[in-house]
N, C-alpha and C positions, 0 to 999 in steps of 0.2 A: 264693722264697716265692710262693703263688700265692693272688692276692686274689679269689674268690667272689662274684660276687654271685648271692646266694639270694632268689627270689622268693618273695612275702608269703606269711604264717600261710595256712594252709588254716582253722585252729582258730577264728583270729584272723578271718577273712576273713568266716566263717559266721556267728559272733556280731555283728558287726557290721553284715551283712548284717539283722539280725532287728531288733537294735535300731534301725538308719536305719529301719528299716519301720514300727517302734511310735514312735518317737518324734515329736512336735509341730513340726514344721517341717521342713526341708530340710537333711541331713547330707551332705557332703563325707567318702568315704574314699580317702587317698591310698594310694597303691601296693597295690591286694587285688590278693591271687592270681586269676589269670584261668589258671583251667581246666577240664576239665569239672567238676569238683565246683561250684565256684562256679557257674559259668557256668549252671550247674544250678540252684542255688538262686534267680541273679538273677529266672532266666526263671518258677522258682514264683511269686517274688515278682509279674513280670507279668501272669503267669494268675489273678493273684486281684486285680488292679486297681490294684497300687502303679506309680508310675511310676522308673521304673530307669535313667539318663540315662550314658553311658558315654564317658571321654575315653580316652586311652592310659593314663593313670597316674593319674587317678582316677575316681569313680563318682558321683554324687549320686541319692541318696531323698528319695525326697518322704515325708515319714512321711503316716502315718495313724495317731491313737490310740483311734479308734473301732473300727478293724478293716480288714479286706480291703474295694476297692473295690466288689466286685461281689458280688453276691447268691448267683451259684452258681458254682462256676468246678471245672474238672478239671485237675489238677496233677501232672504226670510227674515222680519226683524221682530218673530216671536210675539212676546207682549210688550217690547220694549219701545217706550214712547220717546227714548233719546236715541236709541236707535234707527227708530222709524223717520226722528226730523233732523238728526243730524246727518245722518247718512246721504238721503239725496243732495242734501248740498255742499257735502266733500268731492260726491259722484261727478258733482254737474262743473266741476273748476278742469276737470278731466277731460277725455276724448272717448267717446264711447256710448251704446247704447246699455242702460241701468236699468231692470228692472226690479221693484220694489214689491213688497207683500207682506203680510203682517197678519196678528191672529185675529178671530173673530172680535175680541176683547177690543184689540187696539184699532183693526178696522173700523170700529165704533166711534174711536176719539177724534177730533179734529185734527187737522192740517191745513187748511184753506189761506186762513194768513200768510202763511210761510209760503207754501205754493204760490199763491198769488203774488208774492214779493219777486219769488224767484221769476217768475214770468217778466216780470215788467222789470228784470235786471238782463230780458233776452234771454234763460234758462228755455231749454225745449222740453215742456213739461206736460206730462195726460194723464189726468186719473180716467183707469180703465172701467170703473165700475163707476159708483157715487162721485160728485164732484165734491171735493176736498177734503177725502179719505183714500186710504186705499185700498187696493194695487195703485202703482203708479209707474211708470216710466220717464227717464228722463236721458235723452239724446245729446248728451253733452261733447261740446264743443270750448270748453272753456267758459270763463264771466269777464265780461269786459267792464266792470264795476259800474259806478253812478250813482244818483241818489234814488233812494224809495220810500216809501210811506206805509208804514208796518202798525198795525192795532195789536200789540199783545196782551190786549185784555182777559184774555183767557187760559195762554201761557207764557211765559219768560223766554221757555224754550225756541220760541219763535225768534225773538230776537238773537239768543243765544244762536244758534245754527248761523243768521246771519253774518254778524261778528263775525265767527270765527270761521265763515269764507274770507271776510275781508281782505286779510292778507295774503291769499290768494287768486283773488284778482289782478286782472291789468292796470286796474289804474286806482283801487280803493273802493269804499263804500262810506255813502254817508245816509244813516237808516234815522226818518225822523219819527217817534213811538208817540201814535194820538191817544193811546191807552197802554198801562203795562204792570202787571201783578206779579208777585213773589220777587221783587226790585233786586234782592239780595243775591241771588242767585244767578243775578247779571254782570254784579259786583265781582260774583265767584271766575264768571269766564273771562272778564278785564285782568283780572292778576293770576291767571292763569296762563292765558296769551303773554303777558308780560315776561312770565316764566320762562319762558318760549322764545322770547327774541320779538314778539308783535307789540303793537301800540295800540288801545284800542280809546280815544277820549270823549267825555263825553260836554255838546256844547248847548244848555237846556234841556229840549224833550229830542236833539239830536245826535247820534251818535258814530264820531267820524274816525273810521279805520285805513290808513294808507294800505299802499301793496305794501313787496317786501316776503314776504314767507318768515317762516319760523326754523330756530334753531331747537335741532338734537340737545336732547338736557337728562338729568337723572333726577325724576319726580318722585317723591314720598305722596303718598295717599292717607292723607287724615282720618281720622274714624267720623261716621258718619251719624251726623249730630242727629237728624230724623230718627234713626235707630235707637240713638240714645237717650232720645225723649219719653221711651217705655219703661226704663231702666230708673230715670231719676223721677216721671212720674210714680213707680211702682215704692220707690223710697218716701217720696212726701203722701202717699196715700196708704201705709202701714207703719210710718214711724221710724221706718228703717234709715241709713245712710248707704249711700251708691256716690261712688268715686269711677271717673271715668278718664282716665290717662291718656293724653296726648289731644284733649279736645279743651284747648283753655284760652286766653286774651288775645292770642292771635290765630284763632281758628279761622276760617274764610268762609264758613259757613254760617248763615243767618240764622237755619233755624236752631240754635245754639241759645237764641234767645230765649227759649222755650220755658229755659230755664228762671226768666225774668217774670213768667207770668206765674209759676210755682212760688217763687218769693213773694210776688203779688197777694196769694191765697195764706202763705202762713209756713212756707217749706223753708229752712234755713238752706242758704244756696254762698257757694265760695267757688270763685273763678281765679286760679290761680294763674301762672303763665303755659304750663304745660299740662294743667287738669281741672276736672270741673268737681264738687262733689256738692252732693242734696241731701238734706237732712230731713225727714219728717218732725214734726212738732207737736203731734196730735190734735192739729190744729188745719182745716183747709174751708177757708173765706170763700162765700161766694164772691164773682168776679165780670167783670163787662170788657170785653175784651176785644180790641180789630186785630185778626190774624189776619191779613190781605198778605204781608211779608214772609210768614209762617205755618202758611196756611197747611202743607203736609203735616202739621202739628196737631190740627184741628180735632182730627178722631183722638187724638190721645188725650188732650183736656177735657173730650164727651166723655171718653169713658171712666174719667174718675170724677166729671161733675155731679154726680146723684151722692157722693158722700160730703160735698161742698156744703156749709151751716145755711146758704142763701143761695138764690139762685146764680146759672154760670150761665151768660150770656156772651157767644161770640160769633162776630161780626165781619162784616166785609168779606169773605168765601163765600163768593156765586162761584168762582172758578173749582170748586172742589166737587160740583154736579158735572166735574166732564175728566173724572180724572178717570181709573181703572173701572171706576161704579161712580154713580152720584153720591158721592161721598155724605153728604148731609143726610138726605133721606134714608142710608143706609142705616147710620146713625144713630138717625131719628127710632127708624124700626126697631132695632134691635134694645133699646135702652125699653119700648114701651113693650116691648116682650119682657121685659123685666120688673113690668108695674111702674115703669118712670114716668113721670109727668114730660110731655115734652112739646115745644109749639118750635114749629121753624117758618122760614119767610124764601124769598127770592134767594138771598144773600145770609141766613141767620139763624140759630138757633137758638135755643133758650131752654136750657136743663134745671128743672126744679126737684129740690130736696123733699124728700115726704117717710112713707114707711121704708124699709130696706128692701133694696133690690132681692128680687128669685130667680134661681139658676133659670136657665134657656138655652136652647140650643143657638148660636149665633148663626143669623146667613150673611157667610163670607161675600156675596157677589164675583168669588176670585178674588180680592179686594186684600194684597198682603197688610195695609195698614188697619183692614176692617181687623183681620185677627189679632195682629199684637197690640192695637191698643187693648183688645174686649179683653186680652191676658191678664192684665192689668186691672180689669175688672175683677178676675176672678182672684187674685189675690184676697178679696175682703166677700166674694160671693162666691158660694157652694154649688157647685153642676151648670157652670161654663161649658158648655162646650161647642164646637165649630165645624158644619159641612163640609170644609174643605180648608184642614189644616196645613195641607202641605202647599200651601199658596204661596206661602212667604219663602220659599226656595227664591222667589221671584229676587229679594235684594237681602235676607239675612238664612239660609238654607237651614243652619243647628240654631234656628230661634230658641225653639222650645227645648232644646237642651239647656242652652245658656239661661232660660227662664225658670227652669226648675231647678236649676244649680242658685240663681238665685234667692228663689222661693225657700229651698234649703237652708 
């Protein structure tokens, strides 16, 4: 058996990250993920006047619940897509001119929802360049709350940001969602706020946040279930057993589930209270499967569905063509560089079993999840390898250490 340790939530890391910043006093969070992503948002947080104090294994903020320290500040938020949507609208509860910017990667991805949200909450908001990417600027003056009407059909994060302005308005928010994917991860920033001293509830497809700000608390950081999805993958596609400590019955993270669709296929799987572990069976089912909830999951069940006995169909991830890369067709590419049969849709894949995969070189897109799932591949296929493996710095930096210690 081989026991994992998975460094913290990426998910987990960023919201906490926002909340130490809003909240009234000085928060402690034990074990965040330190990678670029984070490490990314720490240093927005600097650029706009919080102080951000850092040990090995924890971090403390100084909140501010007035807003950013400084009056005008310019904020790089790398490739980081929680950085890039949370941030502006920490900025805009403030006083001050914000400006935003982001890498080519994430200038890529959308914002528009959220922009537009924040607009029609009064938010003084410009994208300098494309509309509803960035650069952006925002001339905040505070939010005087209200209600809005938010499509997060494409990210969660949209809503998320929102939220957790909430209780930093004057008077609340009540955000009504006409569409909204990865559900779970909404779930994540409700009992997190809560953490926090905020309310956030939810009344149908509405969701109603009082003022009120949040309190200084001392946060533990979960290990982060995405990450650990290559881990217990990599166990139910060689037979092996992977035990993953600290991610069990009360973890807050959805894609945790992941673990549900491996049992699905034939992997013996045991969620304890404070661990997960997966067993291989020499056994893996094909499977028809909606990830709409888990869908960061997605590349990691492609890339062990060509050893599935049937084919592995899954579903409902259109939103995974706007994450770091079009996640699907990335996918798609690389498994038929490997002789995989493979058909996809709008929203969908369909990975068919046939002769044994051949090694290939994989193209990353950038794409830290393109690499560690295809890892995973190469567990059972000879000369994997990857254009740009030092991508996954992005949310796990010693991957491929801890993978070859695995593999070991």
């Amino acid at each position: 058996m081989a026991l994992v340790d998975i460094p913290g939530s990426k998910s987990l890391t960023a919201r906490a990250l926002f909340l130490a910043a809003a909240a009234d006093g000085v928060t402690t969070l034990q074990r965040p993920l330190r990678s670029d992503d984070t490490e990314g948002f720490a240093e927005g947080l600097t650029r706009l006047g919080y102080r951000v104090g850092r040990t090995p294994d924890a971090w403390q903020i100084d909140g501010r619940p007035q807003g950013p320290a400084l009056a005008e500040a310019d904020v790089y938020c790398r490739d980081g897509a929680t950085t890039a949507r949370f941030l502006p609208a920490l900025a805009a509860a403030g006083h001050g001119v914000y400006r935003f910017d982001a890498s080519s990667q994430m200038r890529r991805r959308p914002l528009l929802p959220l922009t537009r949200a924040l607009r029609d909450l009064g938010v003084d908001l410009r994208h300098e360049e494309a509309e509803g990417h960035h650069p952006l600027t925002v001339r905040a003056a505070g939010v005087e709350g209200g209600e809005v009407v938010l499509d997060a059909g494409q990210s969660s994060q949209y809503l998320t940001a929102l939220l957790l302005l909430g209780p930093l308005t004057r008077t609340g928010l009540r955000v009504t969602v006409t569409d909204l994917v990865s559900a779970p991860y909404v779930d994540i920033t409700i009992a997190m706020m809560r953490a926090f001293g905020a309310e956030a509830v939810r009344e149908g497809n509405t969701y109603v946040v009082p003022p009120g700000g949040y309190r200084a608390t001392t946060y533990a950081i979960e290990p982060d279930a995405s990450t650990a999805s290559y881990f217990f993958a990599a166990a139910a596609l060689t037979g092996g057993e992977v035990t993953v400590p600290g991610l069990g019955a009360d973890a807050l993270q959805g894609d945790l589930g992941f673990v549900d669709v491996l049992r699905r296929m034939g992997a013996r799987v045991e969620v304890g209270a404070d661990r997960t572990t997966v067993a291989g069976t020499g056994e893996l089912r094909g499977v028809t499967v909606n990830m709409r909830d888990i869908s960061d999951t997605m590349p990691t069940l492609a890339a062990i569905a060509p050893f599935a006995s049937g084919p592995v169909r899954i579903e409902d991830v259109a939103n995974t063509r706007v994450k770091e890369c079009d996640r699907l067709e990335a996918c798609a590419e690389n498994l038929r560089r490997m002789g995989v049969r493979v058909a996809t849709g709008p929203d969908w894949i369909e990975i068919h079993p046939g002769a044994a995969p051949t090694g290939a070189d994989v193209k990353t897109f950038g794409d830290h999840r393109i690499v560690m799932s295809f890892a995973v591949t190469g567990l059972r296929v000879p000369g994997i390898s990857f254009d740009d493996p030092g991508c996954v710095r992005k949310t796990f930096p010693g991957f491929h250490e801890a993978f070859a210690r695995l593999g070991a």
